[in-house]
ROROTI-245318 format. One record per residue (C-alpha): residue in one letter; x, y, z. Coordinates in steps of 0.5 Angstrom, whole numbers, plus 2048, in hexadecimal, padded with zeros to 3 digits. Layout:
# ROROTI-245318
@residu=A | xx=X | yy=Y | zz=Z .
...
This chain:
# ROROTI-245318
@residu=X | xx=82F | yy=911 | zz=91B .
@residu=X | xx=837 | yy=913 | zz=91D .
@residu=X | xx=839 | yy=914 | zz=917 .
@residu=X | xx=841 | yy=914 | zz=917 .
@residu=X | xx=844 | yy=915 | zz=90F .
@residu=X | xx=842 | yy=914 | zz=909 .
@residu=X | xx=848 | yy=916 | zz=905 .
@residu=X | xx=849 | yy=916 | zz=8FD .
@residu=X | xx=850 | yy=915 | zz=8FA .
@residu=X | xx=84F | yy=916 | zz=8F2 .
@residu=X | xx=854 | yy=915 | zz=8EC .
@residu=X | xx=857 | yy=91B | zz=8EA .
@residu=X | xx=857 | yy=919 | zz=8E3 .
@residu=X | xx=85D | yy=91D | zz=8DF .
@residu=X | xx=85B | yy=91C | zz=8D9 .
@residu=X | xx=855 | yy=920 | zz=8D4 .
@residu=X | xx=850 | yy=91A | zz=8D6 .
@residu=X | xx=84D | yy=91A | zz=8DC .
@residu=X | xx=84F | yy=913 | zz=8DE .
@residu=X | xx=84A | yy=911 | zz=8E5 .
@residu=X | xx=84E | yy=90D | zz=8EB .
@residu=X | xx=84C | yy=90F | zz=8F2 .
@residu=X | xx=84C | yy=90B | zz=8F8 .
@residu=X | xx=846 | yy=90E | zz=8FD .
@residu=X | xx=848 | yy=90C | zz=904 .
@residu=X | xx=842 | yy=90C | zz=90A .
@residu=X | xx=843 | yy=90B | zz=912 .
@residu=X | xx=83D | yy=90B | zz=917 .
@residu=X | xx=83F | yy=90C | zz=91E .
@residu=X | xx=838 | yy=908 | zz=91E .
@residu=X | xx=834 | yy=904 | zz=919 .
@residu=X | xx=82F | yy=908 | zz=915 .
@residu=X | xx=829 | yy=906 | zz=911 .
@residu=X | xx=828 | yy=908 | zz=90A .
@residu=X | xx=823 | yy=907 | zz=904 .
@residu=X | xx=824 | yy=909 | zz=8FD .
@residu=X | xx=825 | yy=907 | zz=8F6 .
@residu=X | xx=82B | yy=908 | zz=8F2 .
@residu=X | xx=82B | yy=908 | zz=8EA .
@residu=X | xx=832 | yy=906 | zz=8E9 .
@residu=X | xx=836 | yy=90B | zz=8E5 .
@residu=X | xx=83D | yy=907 | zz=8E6 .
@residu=X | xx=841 | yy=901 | zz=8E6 .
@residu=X | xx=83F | yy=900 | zz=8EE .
@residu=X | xx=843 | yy=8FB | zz=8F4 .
@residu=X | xx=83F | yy=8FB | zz=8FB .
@residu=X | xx=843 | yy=8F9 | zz=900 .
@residu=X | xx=83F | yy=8F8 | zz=907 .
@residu=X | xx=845 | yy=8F8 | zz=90C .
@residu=X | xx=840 | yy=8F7 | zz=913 .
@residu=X | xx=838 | yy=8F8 | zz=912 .
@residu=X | xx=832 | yy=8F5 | zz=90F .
@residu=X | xx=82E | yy=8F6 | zz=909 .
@residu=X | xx=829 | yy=8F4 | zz=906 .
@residu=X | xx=828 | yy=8F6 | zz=8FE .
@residu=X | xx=826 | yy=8F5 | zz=8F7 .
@residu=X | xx=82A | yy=8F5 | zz=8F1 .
@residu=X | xx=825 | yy=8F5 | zz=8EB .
@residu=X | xx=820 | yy=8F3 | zz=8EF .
@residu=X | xx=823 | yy=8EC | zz=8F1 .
@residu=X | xx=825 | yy=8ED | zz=8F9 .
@residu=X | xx=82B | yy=8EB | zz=8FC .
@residu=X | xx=82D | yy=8EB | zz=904 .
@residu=X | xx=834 | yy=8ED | zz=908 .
@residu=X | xx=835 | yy=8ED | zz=90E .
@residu=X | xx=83B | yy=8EF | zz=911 .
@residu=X | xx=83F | yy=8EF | zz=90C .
@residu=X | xx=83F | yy=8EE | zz=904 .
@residu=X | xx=840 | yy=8F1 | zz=8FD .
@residu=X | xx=83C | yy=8F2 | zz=8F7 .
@residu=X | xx=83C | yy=8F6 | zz=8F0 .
@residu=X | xx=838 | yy=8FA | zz=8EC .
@residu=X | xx=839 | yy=8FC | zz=8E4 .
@residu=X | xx=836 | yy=903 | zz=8E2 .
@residu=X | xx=82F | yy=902 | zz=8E0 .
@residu=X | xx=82E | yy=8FC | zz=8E6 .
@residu=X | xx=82A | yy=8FF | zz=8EB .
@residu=X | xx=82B | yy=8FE | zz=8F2 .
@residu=X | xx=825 | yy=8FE | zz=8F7 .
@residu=X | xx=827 | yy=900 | zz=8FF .
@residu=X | xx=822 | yy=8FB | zz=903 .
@residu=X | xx=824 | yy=8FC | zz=90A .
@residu=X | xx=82B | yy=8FE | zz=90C .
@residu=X | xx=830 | yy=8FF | zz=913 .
@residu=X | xx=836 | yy=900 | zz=910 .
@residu=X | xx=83C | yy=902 | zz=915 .
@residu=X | xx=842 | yy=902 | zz=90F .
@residu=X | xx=843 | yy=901 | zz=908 .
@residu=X | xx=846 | yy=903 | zz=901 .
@residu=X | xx=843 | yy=904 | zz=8FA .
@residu=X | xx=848 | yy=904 | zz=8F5 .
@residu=X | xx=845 | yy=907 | zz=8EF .
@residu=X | xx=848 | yy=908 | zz=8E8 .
@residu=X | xx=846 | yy=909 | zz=8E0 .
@residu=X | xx=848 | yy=904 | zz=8DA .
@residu=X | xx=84D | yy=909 | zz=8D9 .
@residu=X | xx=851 | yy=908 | zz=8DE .
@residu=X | xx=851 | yy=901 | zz=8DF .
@residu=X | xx=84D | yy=8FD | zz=8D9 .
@residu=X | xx=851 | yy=8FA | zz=8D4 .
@residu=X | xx=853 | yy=8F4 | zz=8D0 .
@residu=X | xx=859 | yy=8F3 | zz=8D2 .
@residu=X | xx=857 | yy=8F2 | zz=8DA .
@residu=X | xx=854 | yy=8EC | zz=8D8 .
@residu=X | xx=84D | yy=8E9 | zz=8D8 .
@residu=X | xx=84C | yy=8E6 | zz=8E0 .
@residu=X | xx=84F | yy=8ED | zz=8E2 .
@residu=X | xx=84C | yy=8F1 | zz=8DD .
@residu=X | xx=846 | yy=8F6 | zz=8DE .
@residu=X | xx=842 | yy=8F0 | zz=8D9 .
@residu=X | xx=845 | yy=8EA | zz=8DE .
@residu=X | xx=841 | yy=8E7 | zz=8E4 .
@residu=X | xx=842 | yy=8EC | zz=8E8 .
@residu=X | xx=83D | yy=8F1 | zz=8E3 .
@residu=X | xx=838 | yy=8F1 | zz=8DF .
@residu=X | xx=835 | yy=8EB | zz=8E1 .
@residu=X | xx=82E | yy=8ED | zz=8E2 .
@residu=X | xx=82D | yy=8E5 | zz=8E2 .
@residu=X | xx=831 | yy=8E4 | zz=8E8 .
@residu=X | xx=832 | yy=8EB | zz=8EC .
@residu=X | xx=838 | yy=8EA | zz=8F0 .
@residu=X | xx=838 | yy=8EA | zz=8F8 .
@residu=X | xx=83F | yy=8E7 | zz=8FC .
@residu=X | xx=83E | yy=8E7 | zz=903 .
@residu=X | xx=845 | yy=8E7 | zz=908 .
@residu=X | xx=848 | yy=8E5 | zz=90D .
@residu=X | xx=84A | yy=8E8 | zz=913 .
@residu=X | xx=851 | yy=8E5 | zz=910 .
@residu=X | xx=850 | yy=8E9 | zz=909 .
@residu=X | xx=850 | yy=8F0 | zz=90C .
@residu=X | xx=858 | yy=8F1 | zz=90B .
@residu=X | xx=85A | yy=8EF | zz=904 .
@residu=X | xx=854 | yy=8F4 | zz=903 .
@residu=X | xx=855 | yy=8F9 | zz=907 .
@residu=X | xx=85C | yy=8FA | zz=905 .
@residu=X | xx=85B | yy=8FA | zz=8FE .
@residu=X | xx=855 | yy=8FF | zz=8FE .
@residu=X | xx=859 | yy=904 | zz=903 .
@residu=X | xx=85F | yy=903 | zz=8FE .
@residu=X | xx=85A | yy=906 | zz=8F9 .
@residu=X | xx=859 | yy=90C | zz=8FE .
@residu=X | xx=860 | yy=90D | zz=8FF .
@residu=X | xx=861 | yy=90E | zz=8F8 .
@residu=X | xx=85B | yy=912 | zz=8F7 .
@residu=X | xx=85D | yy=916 | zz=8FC .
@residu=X | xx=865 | yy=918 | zz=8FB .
@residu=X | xx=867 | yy=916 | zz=8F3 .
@residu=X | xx=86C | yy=913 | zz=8F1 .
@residu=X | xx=870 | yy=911 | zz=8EB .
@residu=X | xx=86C | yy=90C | zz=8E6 .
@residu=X | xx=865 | yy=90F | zz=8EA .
@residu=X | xx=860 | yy=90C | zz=8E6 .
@residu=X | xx=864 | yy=905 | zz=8E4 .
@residu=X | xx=864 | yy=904 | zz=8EB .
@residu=X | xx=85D | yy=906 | zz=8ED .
@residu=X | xx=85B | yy=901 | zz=8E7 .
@residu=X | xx=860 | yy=8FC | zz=8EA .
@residu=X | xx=85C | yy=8FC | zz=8F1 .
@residu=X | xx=856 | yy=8FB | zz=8EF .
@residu=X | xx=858 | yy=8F5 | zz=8EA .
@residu=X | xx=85B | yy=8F3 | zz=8F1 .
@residu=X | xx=854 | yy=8F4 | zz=8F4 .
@residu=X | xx=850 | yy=8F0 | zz=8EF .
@residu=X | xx=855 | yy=8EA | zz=8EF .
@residu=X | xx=854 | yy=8EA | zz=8F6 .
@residu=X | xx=84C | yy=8EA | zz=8F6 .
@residu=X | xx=84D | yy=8E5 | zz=8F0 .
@residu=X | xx=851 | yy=8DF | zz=8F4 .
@residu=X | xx=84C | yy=8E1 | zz=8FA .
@residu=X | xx=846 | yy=8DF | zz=8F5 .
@residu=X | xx=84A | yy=8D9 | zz=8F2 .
@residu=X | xx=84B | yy=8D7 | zz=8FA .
@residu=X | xx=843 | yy=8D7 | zz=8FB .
@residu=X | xx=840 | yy=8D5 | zz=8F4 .
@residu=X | xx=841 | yy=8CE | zz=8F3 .
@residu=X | xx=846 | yy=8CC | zz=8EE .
@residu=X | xx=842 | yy=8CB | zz=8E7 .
@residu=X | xx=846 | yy=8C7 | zz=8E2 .
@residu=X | xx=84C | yy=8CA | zz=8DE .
@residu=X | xx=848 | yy=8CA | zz=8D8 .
@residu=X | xx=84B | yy=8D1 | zz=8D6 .
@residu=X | xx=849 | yy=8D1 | zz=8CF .
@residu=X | xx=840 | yy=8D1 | zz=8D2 .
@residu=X | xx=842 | yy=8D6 | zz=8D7 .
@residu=X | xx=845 | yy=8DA | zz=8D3 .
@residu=X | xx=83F | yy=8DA | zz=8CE .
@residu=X | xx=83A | yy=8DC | zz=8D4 .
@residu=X | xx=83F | yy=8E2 | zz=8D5 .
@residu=X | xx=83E | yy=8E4 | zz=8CE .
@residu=X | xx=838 | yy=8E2 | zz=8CD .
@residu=X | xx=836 | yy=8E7 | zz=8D3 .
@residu=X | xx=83A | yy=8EC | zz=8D1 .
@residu=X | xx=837 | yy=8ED | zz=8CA .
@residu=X | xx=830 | yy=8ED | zz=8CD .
@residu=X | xx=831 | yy=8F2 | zz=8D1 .
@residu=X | xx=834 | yy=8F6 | zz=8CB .
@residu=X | xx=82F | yy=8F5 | zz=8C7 .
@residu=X | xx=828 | yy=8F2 | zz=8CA .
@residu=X | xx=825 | yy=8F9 | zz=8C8 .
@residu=X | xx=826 | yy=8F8 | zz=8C0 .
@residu=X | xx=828 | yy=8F0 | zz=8BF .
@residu=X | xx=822 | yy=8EB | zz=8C3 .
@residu=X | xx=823 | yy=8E5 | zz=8BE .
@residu=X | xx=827 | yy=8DF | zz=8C2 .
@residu=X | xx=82A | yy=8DE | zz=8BA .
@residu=X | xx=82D | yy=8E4 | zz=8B9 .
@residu=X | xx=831 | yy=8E3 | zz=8C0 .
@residu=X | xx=834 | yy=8DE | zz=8BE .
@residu=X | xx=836 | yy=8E0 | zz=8B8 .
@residu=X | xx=83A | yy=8E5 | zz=8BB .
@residu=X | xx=83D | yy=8DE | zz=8C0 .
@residu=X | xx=83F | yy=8DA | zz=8BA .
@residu=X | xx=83A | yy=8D5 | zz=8BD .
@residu=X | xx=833 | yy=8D2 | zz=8BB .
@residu=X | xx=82D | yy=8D4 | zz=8C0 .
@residu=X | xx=82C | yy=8CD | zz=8C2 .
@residu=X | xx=834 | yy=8CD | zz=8C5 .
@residu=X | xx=833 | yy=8D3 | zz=8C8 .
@residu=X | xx=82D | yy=8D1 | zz=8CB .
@residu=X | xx=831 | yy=8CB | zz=8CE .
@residu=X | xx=837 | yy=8CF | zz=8CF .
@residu=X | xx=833 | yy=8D4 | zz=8D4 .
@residu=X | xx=82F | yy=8CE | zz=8D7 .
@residu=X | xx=836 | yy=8CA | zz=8DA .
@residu=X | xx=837 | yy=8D2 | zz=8DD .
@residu=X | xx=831 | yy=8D1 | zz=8E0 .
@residu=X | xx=82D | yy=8D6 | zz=8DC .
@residu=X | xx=827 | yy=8D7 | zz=8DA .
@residu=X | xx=825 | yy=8D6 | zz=8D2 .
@residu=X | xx=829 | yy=8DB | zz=8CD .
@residu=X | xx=821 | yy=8DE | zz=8CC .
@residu=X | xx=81F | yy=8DF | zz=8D3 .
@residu=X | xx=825 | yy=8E2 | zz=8D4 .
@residu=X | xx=825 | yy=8E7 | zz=8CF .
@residu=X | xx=81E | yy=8E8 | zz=8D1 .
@residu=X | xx=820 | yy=8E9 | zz=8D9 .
@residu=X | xx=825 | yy=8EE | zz=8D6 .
@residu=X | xx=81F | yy=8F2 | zz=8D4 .
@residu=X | xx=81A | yy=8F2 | zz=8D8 .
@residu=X | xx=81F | yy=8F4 | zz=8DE .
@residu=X | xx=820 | yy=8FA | zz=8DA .
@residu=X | xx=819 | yy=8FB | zz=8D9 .
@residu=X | xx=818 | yy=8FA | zz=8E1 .
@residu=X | xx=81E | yy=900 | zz=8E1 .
@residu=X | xx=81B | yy=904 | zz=8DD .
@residu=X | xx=813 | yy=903 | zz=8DF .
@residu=X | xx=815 | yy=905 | zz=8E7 .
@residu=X | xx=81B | yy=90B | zz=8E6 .
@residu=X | xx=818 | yy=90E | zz=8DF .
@residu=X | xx=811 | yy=911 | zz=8DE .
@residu=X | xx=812 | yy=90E | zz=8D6 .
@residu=X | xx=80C | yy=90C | zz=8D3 .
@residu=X | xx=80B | yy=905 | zz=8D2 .
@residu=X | xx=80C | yy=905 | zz=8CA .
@residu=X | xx=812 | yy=90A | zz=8CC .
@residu=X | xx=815 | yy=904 | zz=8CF .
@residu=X | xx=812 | yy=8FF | zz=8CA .
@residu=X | xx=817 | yy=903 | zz=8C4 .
@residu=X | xx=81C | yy=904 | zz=8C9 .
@residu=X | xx=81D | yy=8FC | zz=8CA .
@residu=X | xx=81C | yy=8FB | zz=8C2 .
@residu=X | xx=815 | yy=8F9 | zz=8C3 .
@residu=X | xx=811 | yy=8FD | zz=8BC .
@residu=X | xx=80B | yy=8FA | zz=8C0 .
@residu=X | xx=809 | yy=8FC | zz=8C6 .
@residu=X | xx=804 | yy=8F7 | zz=8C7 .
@residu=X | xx=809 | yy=8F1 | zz=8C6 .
@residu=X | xx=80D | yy=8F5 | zz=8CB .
@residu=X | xx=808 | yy=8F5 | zz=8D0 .
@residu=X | xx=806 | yy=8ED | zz=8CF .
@residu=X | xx=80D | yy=8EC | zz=8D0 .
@residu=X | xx=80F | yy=8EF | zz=8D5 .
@residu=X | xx=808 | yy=8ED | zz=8D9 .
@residu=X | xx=80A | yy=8E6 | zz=8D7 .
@residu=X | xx=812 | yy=8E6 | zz=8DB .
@residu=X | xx=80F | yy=8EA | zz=8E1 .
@residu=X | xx=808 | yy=8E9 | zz=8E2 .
@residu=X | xx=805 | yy=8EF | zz=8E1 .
@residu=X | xx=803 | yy=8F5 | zz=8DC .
@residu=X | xx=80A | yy=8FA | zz=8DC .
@residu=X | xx=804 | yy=8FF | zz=8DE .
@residu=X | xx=802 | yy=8FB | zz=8E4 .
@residu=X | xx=809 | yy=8F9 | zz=8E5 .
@residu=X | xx=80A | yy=901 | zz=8E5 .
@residu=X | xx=805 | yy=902 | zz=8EB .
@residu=X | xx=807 | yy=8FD | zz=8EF .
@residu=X | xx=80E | yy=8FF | zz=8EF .
């Protein structure tokens, strides 16, 4: 391996909090191969800007070849199945520096960018993409390295820029759905709330309650987004959980059980037996 850089440029927060934003570039002088497991701890954009990948976000795998985006949101976990990658970036950054209502729902960290363990997002690129990419991530850079007036307000600034793009490239690949905003913004929410609330609240009624909707239009909402039922969601939301906590911890299977909101181990293990095929404990062995 020719290892050239990996240089890190973090945000130096002015303030009391200890605010995250740091862009991590990596040059090789050749590709190189890596295997590993990453447990989120952040907000996360991968840019692959020459290279080859192929990985897992929450067990569900995806490819890029040659070029292309992906994003993480703390608790995901990311798996390294084979990788050469020649160059890249990882922008990371915690709900504190950027996360708030006012940025809006499609950009926003509860957006279709993040926290959709339902549709984990992959964007390949073209060879035609890297400039405007490029050029907003070296932007980042140069702001990190020599702050000027308004620091923060500008580093926010490039990084909207950033998911605004990569939203105008996932609008160009996905075929248009129909504008149906008011059941798009529903499966928004709806996502949103459960991964919230899926350790404490399992019952599809009391999501609804807190949607203004019945469960009947919830269940129709999320089916013309393509989605599966609002019970097998909530349910995937804690199984994935589960499968988390069953591969990364050493807790017991009852600890995991109370954890996710379950008084029951036993009904626990059968659910999660019927959602994955196995027992947690032979789903523990295998992975």
């Amino acid at each position: 391996m020719g290892l050239k850089t990996i240089q890190n440029y973090p945000f130096q927060a002015t303030n009391s909090q200890a605010d995250h934003f740091e862009v991590t570039a990596i040059h090789l002088d050749t590709s190189c191969v890596m295997h590993e497991n990453e447990v989120a701890q952040h907000f996360k954009i991968y840019w692959i800007e020459e290279g080859f990948g192929e990985y897992q976000i929450d067990f569900n795998a995806f490819k890029i070849e040659g070029a292309g985006l992906f994003f993480l949101s703390p608790g995901q976990v990311l798996t390294v199945e084979a990788e050469k990658v020649k160059s890249g970036y990882q922008i990371s950054f915690d709900k504190e520096f950027y996360c708030v209502e006012t940025h809006g729902k499609e950009i926003a960290c509860n957006g279709v960018l993040f926290n959709n363990v339902h549709r984990a997002t992959m964007i390949p690129l073209d060879q035609q993409d890297a400039p405007a990419f490029r050029q907003i991530i070296q932007n980042m850079i140069q702001e990190l390295q020599s702050p000027g007036p308004a620091h923060r307000e500008m580093l926010e600034t490039y990084l909207r820029m950033l998911l605004i793009q990569s939203l105008r490239k996932l609008d160009e690949q996905q075929p248009k759905l129909k504008e149906e905003d008011t059941a798009k913004g529903l499966a928004a929410e709806f996502i949103a709330l459960v991964n919230k609330h899926y350790k404490e609240i399992h019952a599809v009624a009391d999501y609804a309650e807190k949607l203004f909707v019945d469960p009947k239009s919830l269940a129709k909402r999320l089916k013309a987004e393509g989605y599966p039922t609002p019970t097998q969601m909530i349910r995937d939301r804690i199984v994935l959980q589960a499968k988390r906590d069953l591969k990364f911890t050493d807790h017991s299977v009852k600890e995991i059980a109370y954890d996710l909101g379950f008084d029951d181990p036993a009904y626990f293990t059968r659910l999660f037996k019927k959602a994955s095929g196995h027992s947690p404990l032979a789903y523990r062995e295998t992975a």
